[in-house]
N, C-alpha and C positions, 0 to 999 in steps of 0.2 A: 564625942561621937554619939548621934542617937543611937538608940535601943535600939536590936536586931526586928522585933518583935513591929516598931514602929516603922522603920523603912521599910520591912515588908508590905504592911499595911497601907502603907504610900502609893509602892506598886503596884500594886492588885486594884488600886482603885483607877489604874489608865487602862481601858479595853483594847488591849495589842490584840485582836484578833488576826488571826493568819487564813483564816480560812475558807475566807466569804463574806461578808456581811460589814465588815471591820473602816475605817475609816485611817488612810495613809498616815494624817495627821497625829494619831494616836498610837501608830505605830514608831513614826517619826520621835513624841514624845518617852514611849518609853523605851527607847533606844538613847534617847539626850539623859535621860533618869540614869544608867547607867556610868555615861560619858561624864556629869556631874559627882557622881560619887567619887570617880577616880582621882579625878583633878583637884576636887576639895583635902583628899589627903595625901596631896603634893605630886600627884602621877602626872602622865598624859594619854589623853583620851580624845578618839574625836570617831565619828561614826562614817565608817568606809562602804560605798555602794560599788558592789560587783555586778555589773550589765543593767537588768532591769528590777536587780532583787533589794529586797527590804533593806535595810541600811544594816549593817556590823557594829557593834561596839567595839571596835580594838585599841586597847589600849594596856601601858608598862606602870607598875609600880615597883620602884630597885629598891634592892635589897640597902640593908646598912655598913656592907662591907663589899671592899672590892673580891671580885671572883667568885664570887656565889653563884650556885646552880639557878638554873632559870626554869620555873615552873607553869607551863601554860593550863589555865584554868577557861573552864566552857561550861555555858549552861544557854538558857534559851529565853528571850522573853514572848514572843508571840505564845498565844494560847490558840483553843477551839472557839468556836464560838459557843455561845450559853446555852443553845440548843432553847425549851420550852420552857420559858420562865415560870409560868405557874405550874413547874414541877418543882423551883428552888423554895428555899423556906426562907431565905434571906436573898434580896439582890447580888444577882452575881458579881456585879460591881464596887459593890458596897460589903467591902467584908466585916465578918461578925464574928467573933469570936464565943466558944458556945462548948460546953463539956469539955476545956482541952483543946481543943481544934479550933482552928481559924478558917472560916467557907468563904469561900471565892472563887473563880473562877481564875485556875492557877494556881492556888495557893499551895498546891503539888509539882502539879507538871507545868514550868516547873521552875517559878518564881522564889516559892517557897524552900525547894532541893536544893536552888544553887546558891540561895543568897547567903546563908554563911559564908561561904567560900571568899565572897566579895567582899561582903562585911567584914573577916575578917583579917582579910589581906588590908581592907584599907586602914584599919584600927592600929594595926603594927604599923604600920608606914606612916602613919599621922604619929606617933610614939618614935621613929626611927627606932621601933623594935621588930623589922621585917626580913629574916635572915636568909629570903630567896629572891629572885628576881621573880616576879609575877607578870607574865602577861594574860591580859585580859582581852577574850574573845566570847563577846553574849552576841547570838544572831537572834533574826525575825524571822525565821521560817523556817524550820525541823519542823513545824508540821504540817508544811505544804513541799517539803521534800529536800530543805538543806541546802539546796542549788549552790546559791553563793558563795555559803562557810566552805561549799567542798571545794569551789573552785578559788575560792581565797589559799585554803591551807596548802592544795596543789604547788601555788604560784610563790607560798611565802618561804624563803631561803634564810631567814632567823633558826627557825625549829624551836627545840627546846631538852634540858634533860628530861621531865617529865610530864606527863597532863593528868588533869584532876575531870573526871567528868562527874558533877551528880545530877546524873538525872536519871537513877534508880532504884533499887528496892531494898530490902530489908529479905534475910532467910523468913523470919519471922518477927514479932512486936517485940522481941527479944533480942535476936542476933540478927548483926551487923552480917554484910558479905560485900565481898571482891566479887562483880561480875567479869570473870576474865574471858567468857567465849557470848558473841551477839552473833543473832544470824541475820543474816541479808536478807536479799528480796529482789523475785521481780514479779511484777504485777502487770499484767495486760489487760486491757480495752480489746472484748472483742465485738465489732458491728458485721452483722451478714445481710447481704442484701440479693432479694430471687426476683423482686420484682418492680414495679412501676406505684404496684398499690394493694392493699390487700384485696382476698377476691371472698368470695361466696363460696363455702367447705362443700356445700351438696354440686353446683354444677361445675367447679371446678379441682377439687380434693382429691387426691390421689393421679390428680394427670400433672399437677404445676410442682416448683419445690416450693417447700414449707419452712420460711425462715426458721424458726423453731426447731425443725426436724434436723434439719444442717448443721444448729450452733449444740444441739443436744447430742449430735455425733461425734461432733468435734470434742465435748466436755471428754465424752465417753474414754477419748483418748489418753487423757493425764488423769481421769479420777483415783483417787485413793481403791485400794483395797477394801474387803468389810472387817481389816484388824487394821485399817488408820494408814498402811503402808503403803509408798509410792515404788511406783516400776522402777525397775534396775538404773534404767537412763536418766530417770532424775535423780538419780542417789549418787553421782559419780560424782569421787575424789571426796567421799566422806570418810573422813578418822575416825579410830577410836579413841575418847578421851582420855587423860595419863589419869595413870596411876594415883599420882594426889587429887588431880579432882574426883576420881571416884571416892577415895576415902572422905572426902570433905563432903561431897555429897550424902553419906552416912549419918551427919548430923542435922539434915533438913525433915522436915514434916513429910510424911507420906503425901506421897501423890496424891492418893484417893481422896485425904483431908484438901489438898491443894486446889482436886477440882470441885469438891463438895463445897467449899466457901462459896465461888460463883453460882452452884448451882447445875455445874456440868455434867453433864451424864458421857458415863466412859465411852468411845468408842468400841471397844471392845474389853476382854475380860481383865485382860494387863495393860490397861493403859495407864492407870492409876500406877502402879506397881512400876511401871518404866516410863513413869512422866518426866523424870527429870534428863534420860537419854533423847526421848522421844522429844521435847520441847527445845532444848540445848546441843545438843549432836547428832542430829538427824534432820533431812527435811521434809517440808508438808507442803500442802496444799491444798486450798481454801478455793470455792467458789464462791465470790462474795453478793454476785445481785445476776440474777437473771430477769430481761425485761422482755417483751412482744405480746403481740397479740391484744386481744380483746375479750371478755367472757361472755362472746356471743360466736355464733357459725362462721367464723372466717378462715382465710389460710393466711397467717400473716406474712408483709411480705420483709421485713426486717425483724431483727431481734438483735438483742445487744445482752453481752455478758459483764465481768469484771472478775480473774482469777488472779489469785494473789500465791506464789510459790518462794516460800521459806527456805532459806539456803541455812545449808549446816555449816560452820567455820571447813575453811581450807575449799568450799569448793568455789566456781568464778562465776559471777553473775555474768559476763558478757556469756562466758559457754551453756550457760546455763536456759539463757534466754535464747540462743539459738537453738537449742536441742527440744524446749519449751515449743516455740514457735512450731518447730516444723513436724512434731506430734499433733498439734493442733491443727496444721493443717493437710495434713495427711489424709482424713478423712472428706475433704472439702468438695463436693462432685462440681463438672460443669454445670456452669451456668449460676454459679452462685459467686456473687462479689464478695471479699472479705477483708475488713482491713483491720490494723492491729496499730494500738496508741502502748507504746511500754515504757516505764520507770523500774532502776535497779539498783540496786545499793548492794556493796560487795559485803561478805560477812568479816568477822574479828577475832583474830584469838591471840591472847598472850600468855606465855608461859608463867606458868606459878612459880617457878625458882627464880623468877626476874631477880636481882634485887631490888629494883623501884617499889614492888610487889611487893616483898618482905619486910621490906621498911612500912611501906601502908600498912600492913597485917598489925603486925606489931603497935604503930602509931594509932590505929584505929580502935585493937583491945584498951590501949592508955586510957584514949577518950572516951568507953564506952566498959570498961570493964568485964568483955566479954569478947573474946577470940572471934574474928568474924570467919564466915566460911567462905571458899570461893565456890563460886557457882557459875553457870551458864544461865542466858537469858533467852527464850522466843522471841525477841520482840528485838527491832533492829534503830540504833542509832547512827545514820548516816555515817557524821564527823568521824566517828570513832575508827571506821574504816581507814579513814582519811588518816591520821592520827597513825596507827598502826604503819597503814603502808609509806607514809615518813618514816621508821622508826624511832617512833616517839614513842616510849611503854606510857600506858595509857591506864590509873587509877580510875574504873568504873564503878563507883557507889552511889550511894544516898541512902534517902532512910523513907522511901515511899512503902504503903503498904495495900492492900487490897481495899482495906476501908475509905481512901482515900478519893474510892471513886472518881478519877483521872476522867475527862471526855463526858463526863453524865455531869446531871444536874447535882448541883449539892457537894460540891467537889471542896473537899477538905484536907489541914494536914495537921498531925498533931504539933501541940508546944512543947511534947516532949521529943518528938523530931526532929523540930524547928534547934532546943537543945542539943542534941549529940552532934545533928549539924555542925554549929559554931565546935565544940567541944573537939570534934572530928579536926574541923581545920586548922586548928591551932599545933594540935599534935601533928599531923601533917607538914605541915611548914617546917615547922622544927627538926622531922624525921627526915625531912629530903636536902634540909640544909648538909647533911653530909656525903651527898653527893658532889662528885667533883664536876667544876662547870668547863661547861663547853665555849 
């Protein structure tokens, strides 16, 4: 089998971009990259299109014994696009390897996270030393919104005893973690329209509506608090987190260190201090781009937003987005047009006594020699929803970390990631072969 180190390198050199700029062909390619790995160690693999979305890699490697638990593993090959290349220090394309880390575009998020998992499913089953049933599910678009994979795992009546997701972080360059709680999402498009065309502030200002003035009333409606909190109405059906994960929580980096690496400044005095409630069991909301006008005398007559509302585990994106919606438009006077484009992804939580859970914990200390912790994450991965509400208990790790700069130029992952990675999967495999199969 090759190196782990080289078929990543192989990877990262096809630009699956998902986001814009990207070329089908290439997409197409590193979807067959996949489908090729499986089948050369004796699988089956072929790439499944759901409507009009990017192809699927689905595909089985069996185990070496009849009855063995079946382990569905996910990762993702689309990336970003490279954004400004004369910000990279090497082609994005062209990975290089450099203090440790290998830079590419992906070589994180998350070509790099998932590909042990693959590699070394296929390394056992080329060996007939594979003691779970694996199936393999890598899609082209978690970061244009998942569409497919979701409405693939919806419709797939296989399932599985458990799924491996890596495509995320590290507590720290030290410890390992189980992210067992992700939060959802719904994001809206807001465009507001007063008029035909913008007009002249001095003879018509203060007698017309003022795009702006309408989409800034409306903000007004869902903005945060000045200590980061949102109103009663969006916080509905939030828990509080158990018991173990607050103790597990105890062994993370302060907050304050967590926003000081980025550079963040607290929203208020304790945010640092209640980051990990506040990022993982609570939710927020973000204005992401406010546009109109001109930086001259006009009243414009459109403006357009983009607000982005983080769901905390347990509460529902469809209610969520209604309650959303109609805060938003509450404020709305005659005579102003309003229309709203939304995307929503439900949030995840799984129990820490799982046993799937415990077996990872365990299997993961093996490969890494450090107890990992479970955590909660901000940050939302579609499938995983999906995944959950199968009842499928759902392994969220990887070993990404801050330096890693995921979406920016210069996007890197260590080889000693790359390490625990493989190291991770091997114990894994082995910890879930004692699950009884479905």
């Amino acid at each position: 089998m090759p190196d782990l180190l080289g078929e990543l390198t192989d990877w990262l050199r096809i630009p699956s971009i998902s986001t814009g700029g990207g070329d089908p062909a290439d997409i197409a390619r590193a979807c067959d990259w996949v489908c090729e790995r499986v089948r050369a160690a004796g699988g089956e693999c072929e790439p499944v299109v759901v409507g009009d979305g990017n192809p699927i890699a689905v595909g089985d490697l069996r185990a070496n014994r009849d009855g063995a638990p079946t382990v569905l593993i996910y990762g993702h090959y689309d990336v970003q696009s490279a954004g400004p290349l004369d910000a990279w220090e090497s082609p994005p394309f062209e990975p290089s390897v450099r203090d440790g880390r290998i830079y590419a575009r992906g070589a994180c998020d998350d070509k790099g996270n998932f590909l042990p998992l693959l590699h070394v499913a296929c390394e056992l089953a080329s060996a007939g030393e594979l003691p779970v049933n694996v199936r393999v599910v890598v899609e082209g678009e978690e970061e244009a919104g998942s569409s497919a994979v979701n409405q693939w795992i919806r419709a797939d009546e296989r399932g599985a005893d458990a799924a491996i997701v890596f495509d995320s972080d590290m507590a720290d360059e030290h410890t390992p973690a189980i992210t067992v709680g992700l939060r959802g999402m719904v994001q809206v498009e807001i465009e507001v329209t007063v008029g035909e065309r913008d007009l002249h502030s001095g003879i018509y200002g203060g007698s017309v509506l003022n795009a702006l003035h309408v989409l800034h009333a409306m903000l007004a409606e869902v903005m945060p608090g000045p200590d980061g909190r949102l109103r009663g109405e969006l916080r509905a059906g939030i828990e509080d987190p158990a018991r173990a994960e607050l103790e597990s929580w105890q062994r993370l980096r302060s907050g304050n260190e967590v926003l000081g690496e980025v550079g963040g400044r607290p929203v208020s005095h304790d945010a640092g201090a209640d980051y990990y409630r506040r990022n993982g069991a609570d939710a927020s909301l973000d204005v992401n781009m406010v546009t109109g006008g001109e930086p001259r005398t006009v009243v414009p007559a459109t403006a357009r937003a983009v607000v982005s509302l983080r769901l905390a585990p347990r509460q529902r994106a469809d209610e969520m987005e209604e309650t959303l919606l109609g805060l938003l438009r509450a404020p709305v006077p005659d005579g102003a047009e309003v229309t709203f484009a939304t995307h929503r992804a439900d949030p995840s939580l799984f129990d820490v006594g799982d046993p799937v859970l415990q077996l990872a914990a365990a299997a993961i200390e093996r490969a890494t020699g450090t107890a990992p912790v479970f955590q909660r994450s901000g940050g939302s991965i579609p499938i995983v929803a999906e995944l959950a509400a199968a009842g499928i208990p759902t392994i969220v790790g990887g070993y990404a970390l801050a330096d890693d700069a995921i979406h920016a130029p210069n996007e890197s992952y260590r080889l000693e990631s790359l390490r625990l990675g493989e190291a991770s999967a091997r114990e894994l495999y082995a910890a879930l072969a004692e699950l009884p199969g479905h």
